[in-house]
C-alpha positions as CSV (number, residue, x, y, z in Angstrom):
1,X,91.9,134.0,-8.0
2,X,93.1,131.2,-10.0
3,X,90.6,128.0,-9.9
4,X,91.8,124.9,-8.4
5,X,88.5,122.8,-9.6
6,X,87.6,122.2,-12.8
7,X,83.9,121.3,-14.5
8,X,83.4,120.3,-18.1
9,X,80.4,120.1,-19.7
10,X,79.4,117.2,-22.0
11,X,75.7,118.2,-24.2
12,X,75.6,115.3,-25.7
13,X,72.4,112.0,-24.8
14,X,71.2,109.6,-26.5
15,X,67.7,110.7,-25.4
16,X,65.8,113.1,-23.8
17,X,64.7,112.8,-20.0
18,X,60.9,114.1,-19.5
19,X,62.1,116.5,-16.7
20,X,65.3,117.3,-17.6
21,X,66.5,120.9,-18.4
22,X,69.9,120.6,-18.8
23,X,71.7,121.9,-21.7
24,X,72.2,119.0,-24.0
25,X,71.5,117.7,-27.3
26,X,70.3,114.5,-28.1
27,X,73.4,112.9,-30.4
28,X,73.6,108.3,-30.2
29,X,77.0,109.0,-31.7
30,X,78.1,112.5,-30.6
31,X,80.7,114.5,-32.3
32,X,83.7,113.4,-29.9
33,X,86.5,115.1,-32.1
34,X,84.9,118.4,-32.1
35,X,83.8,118.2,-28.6
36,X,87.5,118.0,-27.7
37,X,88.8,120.4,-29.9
38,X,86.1,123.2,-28.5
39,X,87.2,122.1,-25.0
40,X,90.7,122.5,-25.5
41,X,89.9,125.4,-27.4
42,X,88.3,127.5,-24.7
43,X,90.7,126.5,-21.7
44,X,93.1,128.1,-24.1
45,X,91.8,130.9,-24.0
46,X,91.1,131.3,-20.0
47,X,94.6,130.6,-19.6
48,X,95.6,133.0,-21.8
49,X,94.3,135.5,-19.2
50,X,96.7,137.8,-17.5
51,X,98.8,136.0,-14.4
52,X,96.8,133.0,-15.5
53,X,100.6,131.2,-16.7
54,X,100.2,127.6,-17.0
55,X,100.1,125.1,-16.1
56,X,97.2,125.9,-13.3
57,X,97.0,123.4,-10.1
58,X,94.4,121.2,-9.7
59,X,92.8,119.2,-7.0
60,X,89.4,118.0,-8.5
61,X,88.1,117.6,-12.2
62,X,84.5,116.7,-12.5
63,X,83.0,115.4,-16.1
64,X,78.8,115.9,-15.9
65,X,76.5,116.6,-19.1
66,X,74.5,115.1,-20.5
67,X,75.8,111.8,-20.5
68,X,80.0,111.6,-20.7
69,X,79.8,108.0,-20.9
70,X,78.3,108.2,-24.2
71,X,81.6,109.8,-25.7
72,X,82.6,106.0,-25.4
73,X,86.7,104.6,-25.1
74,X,89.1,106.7,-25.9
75,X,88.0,110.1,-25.6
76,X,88.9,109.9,-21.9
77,X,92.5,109.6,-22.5
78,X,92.1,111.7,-25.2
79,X,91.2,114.3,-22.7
80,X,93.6,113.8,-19.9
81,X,96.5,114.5,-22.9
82,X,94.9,118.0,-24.0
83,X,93.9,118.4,-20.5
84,X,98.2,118.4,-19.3
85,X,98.7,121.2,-22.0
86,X,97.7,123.5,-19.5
87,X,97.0,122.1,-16.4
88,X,98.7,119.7,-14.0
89,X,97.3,117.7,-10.8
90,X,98.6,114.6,-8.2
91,X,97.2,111.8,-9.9
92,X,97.3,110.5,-5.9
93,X,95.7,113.6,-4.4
94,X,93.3,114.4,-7.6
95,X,89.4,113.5,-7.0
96,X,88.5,112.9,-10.8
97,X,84.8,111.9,-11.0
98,X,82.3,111.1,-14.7
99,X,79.1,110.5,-14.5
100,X,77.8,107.6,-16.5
101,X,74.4,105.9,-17.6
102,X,74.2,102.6,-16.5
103,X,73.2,101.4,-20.4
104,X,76.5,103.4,-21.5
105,X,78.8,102.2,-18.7
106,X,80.4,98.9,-19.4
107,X,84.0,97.4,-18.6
108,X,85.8,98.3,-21.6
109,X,85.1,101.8,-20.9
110,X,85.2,101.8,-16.7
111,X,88.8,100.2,-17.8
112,X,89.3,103.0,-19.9
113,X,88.0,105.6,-17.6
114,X,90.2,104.3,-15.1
115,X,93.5,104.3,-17.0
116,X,92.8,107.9,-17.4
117,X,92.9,108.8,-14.4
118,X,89.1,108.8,-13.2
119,X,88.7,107.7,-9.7
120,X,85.1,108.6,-8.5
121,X,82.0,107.4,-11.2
122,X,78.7,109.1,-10.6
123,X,76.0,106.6,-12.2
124,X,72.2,108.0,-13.0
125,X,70.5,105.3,-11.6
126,X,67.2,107.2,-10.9
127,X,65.2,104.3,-10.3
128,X,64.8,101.0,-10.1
129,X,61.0,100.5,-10.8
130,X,60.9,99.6,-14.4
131,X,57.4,101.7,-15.1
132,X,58.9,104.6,-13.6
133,X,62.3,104.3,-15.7
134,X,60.2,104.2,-19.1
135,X,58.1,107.0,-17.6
136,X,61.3,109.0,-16.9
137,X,62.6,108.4,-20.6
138,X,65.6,106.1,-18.9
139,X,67.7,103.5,-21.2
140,X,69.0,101.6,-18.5
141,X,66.1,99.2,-17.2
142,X,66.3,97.3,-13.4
143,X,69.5,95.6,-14.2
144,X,71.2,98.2,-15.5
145,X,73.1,99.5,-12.6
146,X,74.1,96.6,-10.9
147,X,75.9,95.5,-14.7
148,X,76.9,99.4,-14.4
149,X,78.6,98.9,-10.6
150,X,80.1,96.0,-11.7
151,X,82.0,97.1,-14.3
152,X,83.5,99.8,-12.2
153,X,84.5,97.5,-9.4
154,X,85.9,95.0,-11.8
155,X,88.1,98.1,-13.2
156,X,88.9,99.2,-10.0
157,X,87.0,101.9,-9.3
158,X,85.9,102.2,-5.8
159,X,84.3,105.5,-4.9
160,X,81.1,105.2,-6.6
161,X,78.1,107.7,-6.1
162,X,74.6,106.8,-7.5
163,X,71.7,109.5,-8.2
164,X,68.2,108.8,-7.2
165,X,65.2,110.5,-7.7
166,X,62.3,111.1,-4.9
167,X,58.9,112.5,-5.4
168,X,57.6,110.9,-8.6
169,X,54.0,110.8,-9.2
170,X,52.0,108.5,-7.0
171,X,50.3,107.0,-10.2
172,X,53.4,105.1,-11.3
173,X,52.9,102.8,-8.0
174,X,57.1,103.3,-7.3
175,X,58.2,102.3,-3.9
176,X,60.5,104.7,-3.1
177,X,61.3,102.1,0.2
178,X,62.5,99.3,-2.0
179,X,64.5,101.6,-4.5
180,X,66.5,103.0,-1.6
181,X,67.0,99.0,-0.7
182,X,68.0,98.1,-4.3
183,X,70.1,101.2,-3.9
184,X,72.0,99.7,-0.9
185,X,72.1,96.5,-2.0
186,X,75.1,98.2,-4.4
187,X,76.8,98.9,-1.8
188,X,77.8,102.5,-2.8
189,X,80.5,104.4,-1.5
190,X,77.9,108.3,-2.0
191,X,73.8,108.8,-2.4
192,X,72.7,111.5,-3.9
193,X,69.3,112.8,-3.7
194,X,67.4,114.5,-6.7
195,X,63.7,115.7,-6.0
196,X,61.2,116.1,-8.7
197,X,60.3,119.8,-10.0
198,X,58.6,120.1,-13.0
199,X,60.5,123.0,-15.0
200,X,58.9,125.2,-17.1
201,X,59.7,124.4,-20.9
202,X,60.3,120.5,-20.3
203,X,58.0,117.7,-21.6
204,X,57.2,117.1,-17.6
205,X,56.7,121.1,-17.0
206,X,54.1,121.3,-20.2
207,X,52.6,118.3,-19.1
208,X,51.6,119.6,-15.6
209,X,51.0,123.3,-16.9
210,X,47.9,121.2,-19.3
211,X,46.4,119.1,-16.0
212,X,48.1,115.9,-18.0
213,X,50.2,115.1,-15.0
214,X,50.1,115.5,-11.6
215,X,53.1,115.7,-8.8
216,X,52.9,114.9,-5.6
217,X,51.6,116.7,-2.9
218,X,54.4,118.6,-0.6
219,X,53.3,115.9,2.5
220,X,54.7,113.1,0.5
221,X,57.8,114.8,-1.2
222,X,58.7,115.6,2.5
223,X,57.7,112.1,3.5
224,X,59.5,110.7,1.0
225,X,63.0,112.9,1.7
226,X,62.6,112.1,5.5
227,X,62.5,108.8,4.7
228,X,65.8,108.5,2.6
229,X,67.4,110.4,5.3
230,X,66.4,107.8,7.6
231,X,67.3,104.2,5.8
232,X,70.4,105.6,4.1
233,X,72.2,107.0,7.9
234,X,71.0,104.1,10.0
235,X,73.0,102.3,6.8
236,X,76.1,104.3,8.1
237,X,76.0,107.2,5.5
238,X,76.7,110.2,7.0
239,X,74.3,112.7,5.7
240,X,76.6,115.9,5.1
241,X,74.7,117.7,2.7
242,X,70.9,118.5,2.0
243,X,70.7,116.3,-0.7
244,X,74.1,113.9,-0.2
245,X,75.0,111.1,1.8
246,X,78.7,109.5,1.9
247,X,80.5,106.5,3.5
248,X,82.9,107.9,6.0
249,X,85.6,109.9,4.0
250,X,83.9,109.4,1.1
251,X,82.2,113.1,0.5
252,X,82.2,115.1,-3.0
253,X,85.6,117.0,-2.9
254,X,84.6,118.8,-5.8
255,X,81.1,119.9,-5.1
256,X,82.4,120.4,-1.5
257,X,84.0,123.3,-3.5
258,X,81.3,124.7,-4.5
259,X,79.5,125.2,-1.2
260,X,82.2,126.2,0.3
261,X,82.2,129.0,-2.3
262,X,85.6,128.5,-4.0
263,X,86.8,129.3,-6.8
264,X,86.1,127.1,-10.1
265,X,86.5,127.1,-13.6
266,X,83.4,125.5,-15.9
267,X,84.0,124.5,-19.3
268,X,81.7,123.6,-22.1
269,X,77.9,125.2,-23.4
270,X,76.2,126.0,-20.5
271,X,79.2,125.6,-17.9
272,X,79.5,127.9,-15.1
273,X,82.4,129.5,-13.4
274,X,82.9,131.1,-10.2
275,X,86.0,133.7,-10.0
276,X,84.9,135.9,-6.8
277,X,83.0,138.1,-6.9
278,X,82.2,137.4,-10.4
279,X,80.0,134.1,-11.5
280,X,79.6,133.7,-15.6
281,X,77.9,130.9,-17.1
282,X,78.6,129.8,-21.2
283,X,76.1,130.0,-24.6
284,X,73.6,126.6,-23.5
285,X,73.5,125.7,-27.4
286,X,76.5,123.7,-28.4
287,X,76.6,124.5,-31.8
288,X,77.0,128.7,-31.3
289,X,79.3,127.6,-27.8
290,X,82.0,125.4,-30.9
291,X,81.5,128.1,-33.5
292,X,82.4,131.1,-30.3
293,X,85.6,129.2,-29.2
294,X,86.9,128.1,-32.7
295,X,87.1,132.0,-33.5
296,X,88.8,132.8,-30.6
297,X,86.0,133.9,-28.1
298,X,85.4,133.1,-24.8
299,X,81.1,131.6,-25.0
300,X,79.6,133.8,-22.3
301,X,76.1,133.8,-22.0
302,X,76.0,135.9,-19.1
303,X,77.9,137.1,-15.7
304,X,76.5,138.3,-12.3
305,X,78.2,140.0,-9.1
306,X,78.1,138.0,-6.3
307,X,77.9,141.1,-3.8
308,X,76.3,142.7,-0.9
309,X,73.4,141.3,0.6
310,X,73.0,138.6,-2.4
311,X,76.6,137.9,-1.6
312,X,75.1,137.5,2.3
313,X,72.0,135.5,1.2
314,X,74.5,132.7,-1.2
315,X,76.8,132.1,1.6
316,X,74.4,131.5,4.3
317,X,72.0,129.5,2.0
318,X,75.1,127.3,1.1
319,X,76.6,127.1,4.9
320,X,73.0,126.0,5.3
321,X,73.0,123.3,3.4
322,X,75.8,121.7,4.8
323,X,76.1,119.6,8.3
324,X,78.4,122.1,9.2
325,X,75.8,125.0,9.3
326,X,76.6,128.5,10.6
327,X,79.2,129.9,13.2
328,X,77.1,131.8,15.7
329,X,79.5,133.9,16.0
330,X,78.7,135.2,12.7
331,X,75.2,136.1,13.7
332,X,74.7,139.2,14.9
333,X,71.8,139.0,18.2
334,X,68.6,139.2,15.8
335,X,69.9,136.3,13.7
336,X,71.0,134.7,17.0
337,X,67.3,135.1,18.1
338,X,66.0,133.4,15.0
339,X,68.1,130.3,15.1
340,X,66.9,129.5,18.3
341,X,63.5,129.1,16.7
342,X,64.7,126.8,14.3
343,X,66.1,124.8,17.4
344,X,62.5,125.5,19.3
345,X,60.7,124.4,16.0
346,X,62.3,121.2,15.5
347,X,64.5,122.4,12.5
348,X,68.0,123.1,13.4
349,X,70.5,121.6,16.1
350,X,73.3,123.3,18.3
351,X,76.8,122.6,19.3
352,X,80.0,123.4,19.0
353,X,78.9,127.1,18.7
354,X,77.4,126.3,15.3
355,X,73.4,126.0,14.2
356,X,73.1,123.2,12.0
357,X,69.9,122.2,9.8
358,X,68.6,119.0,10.4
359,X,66.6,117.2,7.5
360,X,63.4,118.4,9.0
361,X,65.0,121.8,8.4
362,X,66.5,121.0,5.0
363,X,63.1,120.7,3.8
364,X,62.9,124.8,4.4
365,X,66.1,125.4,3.3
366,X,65.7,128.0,0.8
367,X,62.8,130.0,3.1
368,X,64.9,130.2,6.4
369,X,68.5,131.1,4.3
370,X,66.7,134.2,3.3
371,X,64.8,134.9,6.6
372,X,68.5,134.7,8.7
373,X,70.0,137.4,6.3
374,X,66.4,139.3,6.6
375,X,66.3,139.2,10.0
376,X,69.4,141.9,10.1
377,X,68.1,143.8,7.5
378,X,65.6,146.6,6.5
379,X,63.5,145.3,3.8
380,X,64.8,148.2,1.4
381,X,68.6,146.0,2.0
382,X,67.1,142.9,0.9
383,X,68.0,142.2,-3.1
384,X,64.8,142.0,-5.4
385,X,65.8,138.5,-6.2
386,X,67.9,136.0,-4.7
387,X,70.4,133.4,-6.1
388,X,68.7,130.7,-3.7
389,X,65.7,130.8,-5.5
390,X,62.0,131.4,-4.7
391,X,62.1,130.3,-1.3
392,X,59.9,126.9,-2.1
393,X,60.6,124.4,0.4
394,X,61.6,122.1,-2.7
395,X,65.5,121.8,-2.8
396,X,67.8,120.8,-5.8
397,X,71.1,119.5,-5.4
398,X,73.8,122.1,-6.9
């Protein structure tokens, strides 16, 4: 199935986030050129791929890392022009979004961005609460995303999502109230929510594993997450996703894709691709992802098949996640049965003949996504592992 969205991966920041493990390396003045040339490089080769004839159609491109506003002017354009080798799009129908760090996002390159092509700006705001920024490892400071907003507006770019993060450590005395304020004052057109984890192998996830740090308690990361549901759709936000919010019209085309399980192609170290049934992901280091596409090699790090009851569990857990939830008419009676104790329980809504998480639910999502398939199932059909995770009640955005 030939893709019709498109990722590409930028490892490059100019420092390293406590509780970040993304694949990136920390570069102030990364190698732009060579970045490009690998790109290219490797979308070469996918289309290279039998019945795979150029150029291939696109309707969303999405530019995440790391930080892509670091690559600074030029390299935008720069990429649209390798970019047409192979692929073509309506610039009027194409939803092109880069995400940006407020301290790295300033007119000349909004101006830039936008000449290119890029309609939709995704800014790492995080915070406002200038404790918890230096805390975090963030550049930016309190001011830096309304200078960061202003420079896209004044470049004409006006779909604008901003990333905040909830459940920080109570220490840091960050009032996760007046952020989502500060964040509204803005006036963005998309909210997207990030809660805390500590991963294992960041500076964050050592410093927990030691009793140096402490998160917070699961009653305030859902307090917290109920709240930001709350303030952001009595602001009009319509909250379509577990962990996004958008103005009327104004959702994520491109991850849209994704939950919808579509096809996609990812490129750059550590990108992921999804060509049902099959899901492969790149090399995370950049240096052996370059040195793999310069000799003529796709960079896979690994591939999975997306099938049987895993296949089940994925497409639940992401029709889950979703304000469109689940046709019951998928359901056979047992699952039937179990969504109407999610509706009894206070988790899940009906109508239209569809069950539909509500945030309360959200909060569960990755434990009842795996009880719905379960409930069909002998427990010798359930997988060993699941793609959805552990079944925590702590959800990431994709």
């Amino acid at each position: 199935m030939k893709p019709r969205h498109l990722y590409i991966h930028v490892p490059f920041c100019a420092r390293r986030c406590g509780y970040c493990d993304f694949a990136f390396e920390v570069r102030r003045r990364p190698p732009v050129a060579a970045w490009l040339d690998a790109v290219e490089a490797e979308l070469s080769l996918w289309m290279a791929r039998p019945r795979w004839a150029a150029p291939l159609e696109l309707d969303t491109i999405y530019l995440g890392g790391g930080t892509p506003s670091l690559l600074g002017p030029g390299a935008m354009p720069e990429l649209r022009r390798r970019l047409e080798r192979y692929v073509c799009w309506e610039d009027e129908r194409l939803e092109w979004t880069g995400e940006a760090n407020p301290e790295s996002f300033a007119e000349a390159l909004a101006r830039d961005w936008q000449a290119a092509g890029v309609n939709r700006l995704s800014l790492g705001v995080q915070s406002f609460h200038e404790p918890a920024l230096r805390w975090m490892g963030r550049l930016h400071g309190a001011a830096g995303p309304a200078r960061a907003m202003a420079a896209a507006r004044a470049a004409g770019i006006r779909s604008v999502n901003i990333d905040l993060i909830f459940g920080l450590p109570p220490r840091l005395g960050r009032s996760w109230a007046e952020d989502l304020e500060l964040a509204l004052e803005l006036d963005p057109e998309h909210v997207s929510l990030y809660g805390l984890t500590a991963e294992a192998g960041t500076p964050l996830g050592r410093r927990v594993a030691e009793r140096r740090e402490q998160m917070p308690g699961d009653e305030r990361y859902a307090e917290e997450y109920l709240l930001a549901a709350e303030r952001l759709t009595a602001a009009g936000f319509e909250h379509y996703e577990v962990s996004n919010f958008a103005r009327p019209g104004r959702q994520s085309g491109h991850n849209r894709a994704y939950w919808e399980g579509a096809p996609y192609l990812g490129l750059g170290a550590s990108a992921h691709s999804y060509l049902p049934p099959v899901r492969q992901w790149n090399v995370r280091d950049w240096n052996a992802y370059a040195a793999a596409v310069q000799a003529g090699a796709l960079p896979v790090g690994g591939s999975e098949r997306v099938v049987g009851s895993a296949a089940r569990i994925e497409r639940s857990w992401l029709q889950l996640r979703t304000a469109e939830g689940v046709r019951l008419d998928d359901c056979d009676a047992a699952q039937q049965e179990l969504t109407a104790q999610w509706v009894r329980g206070g988790w899940a809504e009906l109508g239209g003949g569809r069950v539909r998480l509500n945030a309360q639910g959200w909060l569960l999502l990755d434990r009842l996504a795996v009880e719905l398939e379960a409930a069909s199932l002998d427990d010798a059909e359930l997988p060993a592992t699941s793609l959805v995770g552990s079944g925590d009640s702590r959800h990431q955005r994709v």
